[in-house]
C-alpha positions in Angstrom: 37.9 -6.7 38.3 38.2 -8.1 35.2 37.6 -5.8 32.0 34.9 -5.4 30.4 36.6 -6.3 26.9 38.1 -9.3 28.3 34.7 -10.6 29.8 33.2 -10.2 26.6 36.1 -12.4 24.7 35.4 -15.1 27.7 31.8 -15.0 26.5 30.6 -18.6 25.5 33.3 -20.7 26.9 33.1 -22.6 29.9 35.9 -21.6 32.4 33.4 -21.7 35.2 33.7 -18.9 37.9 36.7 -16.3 37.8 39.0 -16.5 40.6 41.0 -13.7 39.4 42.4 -11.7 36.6 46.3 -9.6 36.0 47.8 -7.8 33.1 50.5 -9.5 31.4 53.0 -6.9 31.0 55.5 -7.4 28.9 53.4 -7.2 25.7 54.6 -4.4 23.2 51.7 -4.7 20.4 48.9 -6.4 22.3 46.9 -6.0 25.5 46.9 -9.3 27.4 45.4 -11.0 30.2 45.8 -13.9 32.5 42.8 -15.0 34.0 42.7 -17.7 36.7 39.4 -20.0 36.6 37.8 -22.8 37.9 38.3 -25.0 35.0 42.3 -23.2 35.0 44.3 -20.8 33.6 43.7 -19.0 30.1 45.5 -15.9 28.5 43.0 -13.3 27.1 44.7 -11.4 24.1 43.4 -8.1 22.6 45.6 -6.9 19.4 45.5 -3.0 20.4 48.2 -2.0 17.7 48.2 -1.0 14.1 48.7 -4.2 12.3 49.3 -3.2 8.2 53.1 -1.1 9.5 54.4 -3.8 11.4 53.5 -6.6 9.0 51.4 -9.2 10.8 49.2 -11.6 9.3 45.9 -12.4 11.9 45.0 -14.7 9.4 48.2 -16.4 8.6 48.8 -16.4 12.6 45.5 -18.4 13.2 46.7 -20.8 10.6 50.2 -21.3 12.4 48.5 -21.3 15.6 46.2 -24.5 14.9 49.4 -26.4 13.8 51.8 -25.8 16.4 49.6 -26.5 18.8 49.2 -30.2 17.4 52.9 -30.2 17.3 53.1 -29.8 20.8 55.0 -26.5 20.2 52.4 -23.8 20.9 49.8 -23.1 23.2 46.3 -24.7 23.0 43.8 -22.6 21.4 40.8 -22.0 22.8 39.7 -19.0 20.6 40.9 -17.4 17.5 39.1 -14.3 15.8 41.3 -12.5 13.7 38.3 -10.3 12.8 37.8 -9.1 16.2 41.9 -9.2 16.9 40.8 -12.0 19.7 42.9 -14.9 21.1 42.4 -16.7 23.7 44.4 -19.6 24.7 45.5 -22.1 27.4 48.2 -20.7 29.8 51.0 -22.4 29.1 53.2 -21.4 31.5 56.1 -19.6 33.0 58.6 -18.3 30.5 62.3 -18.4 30.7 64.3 -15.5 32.5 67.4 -14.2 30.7 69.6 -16.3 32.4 68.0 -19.2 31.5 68.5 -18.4 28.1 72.2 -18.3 28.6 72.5 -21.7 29.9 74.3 -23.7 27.4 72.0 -27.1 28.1 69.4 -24.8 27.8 70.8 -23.1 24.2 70.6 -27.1 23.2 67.7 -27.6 23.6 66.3 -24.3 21.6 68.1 -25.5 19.0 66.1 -29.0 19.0 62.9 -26.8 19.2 63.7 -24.7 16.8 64.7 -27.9 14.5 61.8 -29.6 15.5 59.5 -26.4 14.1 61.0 -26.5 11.1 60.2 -30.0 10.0 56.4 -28.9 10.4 55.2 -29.4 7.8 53.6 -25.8 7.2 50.0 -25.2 6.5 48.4 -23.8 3.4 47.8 -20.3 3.1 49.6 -19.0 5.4 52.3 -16.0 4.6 55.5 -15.8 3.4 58.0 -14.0 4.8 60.1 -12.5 2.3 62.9 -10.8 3.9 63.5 -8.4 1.4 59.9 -7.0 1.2 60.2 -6.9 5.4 63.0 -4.6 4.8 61.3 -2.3 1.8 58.0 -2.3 3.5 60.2 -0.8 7.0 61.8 1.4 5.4 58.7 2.6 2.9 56.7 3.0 6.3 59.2 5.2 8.4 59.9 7.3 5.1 56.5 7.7 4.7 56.6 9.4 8.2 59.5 11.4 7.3 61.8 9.4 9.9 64.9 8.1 8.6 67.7 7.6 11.4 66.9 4.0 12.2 67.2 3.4 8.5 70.6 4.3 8.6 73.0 5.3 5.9 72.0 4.4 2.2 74.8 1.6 2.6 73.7 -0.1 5.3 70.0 -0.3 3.3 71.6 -2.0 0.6 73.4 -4.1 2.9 69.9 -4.8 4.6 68.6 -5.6 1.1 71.6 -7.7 -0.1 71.9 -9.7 2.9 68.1 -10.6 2.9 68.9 -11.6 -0.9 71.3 -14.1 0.3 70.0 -15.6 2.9 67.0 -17.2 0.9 68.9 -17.8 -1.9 68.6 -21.3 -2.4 67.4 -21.7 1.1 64.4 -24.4 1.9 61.9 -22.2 3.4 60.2 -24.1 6.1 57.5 -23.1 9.1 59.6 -20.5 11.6 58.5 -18.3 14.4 60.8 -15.3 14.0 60.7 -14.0 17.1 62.3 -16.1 19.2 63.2 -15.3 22.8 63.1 -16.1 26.4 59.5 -14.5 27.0 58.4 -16.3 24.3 59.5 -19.4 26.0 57.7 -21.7 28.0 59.6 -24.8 30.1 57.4 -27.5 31.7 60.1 -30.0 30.9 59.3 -29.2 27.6 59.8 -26.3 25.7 57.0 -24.7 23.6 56.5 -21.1 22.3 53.8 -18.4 22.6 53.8 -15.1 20.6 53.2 -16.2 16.5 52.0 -13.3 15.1 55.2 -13.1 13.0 55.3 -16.8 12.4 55.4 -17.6 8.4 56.6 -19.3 5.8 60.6 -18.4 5.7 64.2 -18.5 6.6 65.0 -21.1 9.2 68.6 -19.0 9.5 66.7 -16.2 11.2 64.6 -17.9 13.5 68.1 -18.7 15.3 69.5 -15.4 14.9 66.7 -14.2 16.4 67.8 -15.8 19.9 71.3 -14.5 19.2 70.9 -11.1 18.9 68.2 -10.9 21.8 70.4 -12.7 24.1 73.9 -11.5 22.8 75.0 -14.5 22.3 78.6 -14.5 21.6 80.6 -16.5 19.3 81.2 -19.6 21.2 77.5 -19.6 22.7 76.2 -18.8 18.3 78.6 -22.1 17.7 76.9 -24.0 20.4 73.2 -23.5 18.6 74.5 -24.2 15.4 75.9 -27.5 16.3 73.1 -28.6 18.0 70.4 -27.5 15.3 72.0 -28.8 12.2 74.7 -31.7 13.8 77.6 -32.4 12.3 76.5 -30.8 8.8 77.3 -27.5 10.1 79.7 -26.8 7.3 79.5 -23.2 5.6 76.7 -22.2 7.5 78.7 -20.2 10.1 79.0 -17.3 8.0 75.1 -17.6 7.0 74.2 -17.6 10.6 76.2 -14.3 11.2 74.8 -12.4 7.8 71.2 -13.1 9.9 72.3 -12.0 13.2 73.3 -8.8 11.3 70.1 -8.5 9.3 67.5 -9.5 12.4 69.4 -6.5 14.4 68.8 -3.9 11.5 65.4 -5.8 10.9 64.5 -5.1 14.8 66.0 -1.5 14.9 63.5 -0.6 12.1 60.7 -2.8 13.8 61.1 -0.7 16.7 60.9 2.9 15.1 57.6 1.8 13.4 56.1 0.6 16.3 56.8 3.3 18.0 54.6 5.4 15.3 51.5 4.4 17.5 
């Protein structure tokens, strides 16, 4: 039966009749839906989570959302309310399993995404991701709550701090998704990503540290994405990959403790 929530975000556009309706459930921060029609399949999502904490933009994401989808990088968008926290968009597929996120032919071609998104030329408005105010606003929240083990030591803060410091200085800031992993990837022969709501205006760095430290990739496999993002210019940026592998794991520890806050 399909919700009443989710019948009312269907309301107005022409899917024809319902053939049937399941939870997606991997979401962490959003309620979602995929609902099988006669004019196909669409994925229904309701934002269910307290938005301010974990940093995400509606607004910024609707932005993104428009862009990537004329890229041919992100899912068609059917409907976008940030007021109402409402998407809905065009099913876009299956997503990659873990283990096709190991395959080296298959690290290659994330890394051509991944390039590809970053010459996007990035829409107005949208939000920057400053990775030093991603850490301070963390670690404000969860010592606001009076929780401070994820933050760890006062060290490893500065380090957090330091490192962000680094990594954008001098850096070209470009159109990145931040998030990247294998449920956020879709492969009909091409690759495109779902999931923007931390999308922004930021360090392109991270966006592939982001698929290291999810998939624990290790040196060799890191090398292999770096050679095939940036060619045969890969010079120095070794130890600027590692620096944001280190970051997005302290960045994603202190993610986690917020979100888990309710």
């Amino acid at each position: 039966m399909l919700p009443e929530a989710v019948r009312t975000a269907l309301s107005g556009i022409e899917i024809g009749g319902v053939r049937s309706a399941e939870r997606i459930k991997h979401g962490l921060t959003n309620e979602s839906w995929l609902v099988h029609s006669d004019a196909g399949a669409v994925v229904v999502r309701l934002s269910n989570t307290e938005e301010v904490s974990l940093q995400i933009n509606r607004v910024s994401e609707a932005l993104i959302l428009e862009t990537v989808a004329r890229a041919g990088i992100g899912p068609e968008v059917i409907r976008c309310d940030p007021a109402r926290h409402l998407l809905v968009t065009r099913y876009a597929g299956e997503t990659w399993s873990e283990a096709d996120a190991l395959e080296p032919s298959n690290i290659e071609r994330v890394a051509r995404l991944l390039h590809k998104l970053h010459s996007v030329p990035p829409p107005q408005s949208i939000q920057r991701v400053d990775l030093v105010a991603v850490v301070d606003g963390y670690l404000q929240t969860l010592d606001e709550h009076g929780i401070h083990g994820p933050a760890g030591t006062p060290a490893q803060q500065t380090r957090a701090r330091e490192s962000a410091a680094t990594l954008q200085q001098d850096s070209d800031p470009c159109l990145c998704h931040n998030d990247v992993h294998s449920l956020n990837i879709v492969d009909d022969g091409e690759l495109r990503l779902i999931d923007w709501e931390y999308a922004g205006l930021g360090e392109r760095l991270f966006d592939l540290a982001s698929i290291c430290v999810y998939h624990r990739y290790d040196q060799r496999q890191r090398e292999l994405l770096l050679a095939a993002y940036v060619g045969q210019s890969q010079m120095g940026s070794e130890p600027r990959l590692e620096l944001a592998c280190w970051l997005f794991d302290y960045v994603r520890e202190l993610w986690t403790a917020v979100r888990e806050l309710g």
